[in-house]
N, C-alpha and C positions, 0 to 999 in steps of 0.2 A: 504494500500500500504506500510507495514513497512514490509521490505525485513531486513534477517539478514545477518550483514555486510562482511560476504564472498560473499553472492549475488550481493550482490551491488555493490564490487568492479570487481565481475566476468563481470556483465554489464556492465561498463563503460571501463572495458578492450575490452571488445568487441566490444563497439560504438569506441572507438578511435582506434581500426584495421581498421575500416568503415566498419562494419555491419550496413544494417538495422535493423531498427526495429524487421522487418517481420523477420531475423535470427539471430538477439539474442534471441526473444523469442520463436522458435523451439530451440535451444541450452540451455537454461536453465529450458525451459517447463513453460512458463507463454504467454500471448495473446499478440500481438503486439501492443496494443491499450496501455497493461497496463505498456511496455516496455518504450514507447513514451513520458507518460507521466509521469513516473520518470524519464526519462534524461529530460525531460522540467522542471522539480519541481526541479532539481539538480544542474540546471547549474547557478554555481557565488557560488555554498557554498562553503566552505572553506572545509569540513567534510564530509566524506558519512558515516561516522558511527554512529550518530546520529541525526535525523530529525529534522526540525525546531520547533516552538511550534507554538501549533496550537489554535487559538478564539483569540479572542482581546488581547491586551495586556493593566494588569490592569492598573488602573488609580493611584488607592490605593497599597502603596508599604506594606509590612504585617508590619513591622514599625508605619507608617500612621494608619495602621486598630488600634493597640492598643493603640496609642494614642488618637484617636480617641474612642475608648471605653472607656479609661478611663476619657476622657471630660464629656463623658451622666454618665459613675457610678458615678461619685464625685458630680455631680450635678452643675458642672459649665454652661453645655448645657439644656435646657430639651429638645430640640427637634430637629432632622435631617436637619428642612431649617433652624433653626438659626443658627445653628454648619456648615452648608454650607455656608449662609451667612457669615463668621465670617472666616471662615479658612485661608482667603489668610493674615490676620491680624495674624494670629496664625504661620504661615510663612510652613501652612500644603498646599499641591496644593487642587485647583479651581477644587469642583466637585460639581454635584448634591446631592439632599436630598435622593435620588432614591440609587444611590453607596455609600452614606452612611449609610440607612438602609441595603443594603446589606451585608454591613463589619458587619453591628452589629449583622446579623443572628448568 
C-alpha cells in the first residue's frame, strides 16, 4: 500500500470533498477496499508523504548494539545472559539474552 505522494494527496483531496471510498477509487483506479484502508492507516499522521515504520520498534538503539559488542570483544562479558543480567548496572536498557544475540549477529 505505499502510494506515491501525488497519490496520496490526490486521495485525501478527494475524501475531504466527501467522496466515498467507492469514488475515489474509480477516480484514481485503485479498489475501494484499498482506498478505505489508507485513509484508516492515515488518519492522526502529521505527513502523507512518508509512511510510518513498520515491525516492532527496537529495543536496542545501534549505539546500545556497539557497545554492547564491544562488552563480549574485550572480554568483559562472555556470555549474552550475563551481559543481560548486568546491563541495567551498565546504565544500557533491560533486554533479553535472545536481543542481544541478535545485535551481535
Amino acid at each position: 500500500m505505499r502510494y506515491p505522494p501525488a497519490l496520496r494527496k490526490e486521495i485525501l483531496l478527494l475524501h475531504e470533498e466527501g467522496l466515498s471510498s467507492y469514488q475515489i477509487g474509480r477516480r484514481v483506479g485503485k479498489r475501494a477496499f484499498c482506498v478505505s484502508r489508507f485513509l484508516r492507516t492515515t488518519r492522526g499522521r502529521p505527513s502523507t508523504s512518508e509512511p510510518t515504520q513498520r515491525g516492532p520498534a527496537r529495543l536496542l538503539s545501534l549505539r546500545d548494539e556497539r557497545v554492547v559488542k564491544r562488552l563480549v570483544l574485550s572480554g568483559t562479558f562472555d556470555t549474552a545472559s550475563e551481559l543481560s543480567r548486568n546491563a541495567a548496572s551498565l546504565g544500557r536498557p533491560a533486554v533479553s539474552a535472545k536481543t542481544i544475540r541478535r545485535a551481535l549477529r
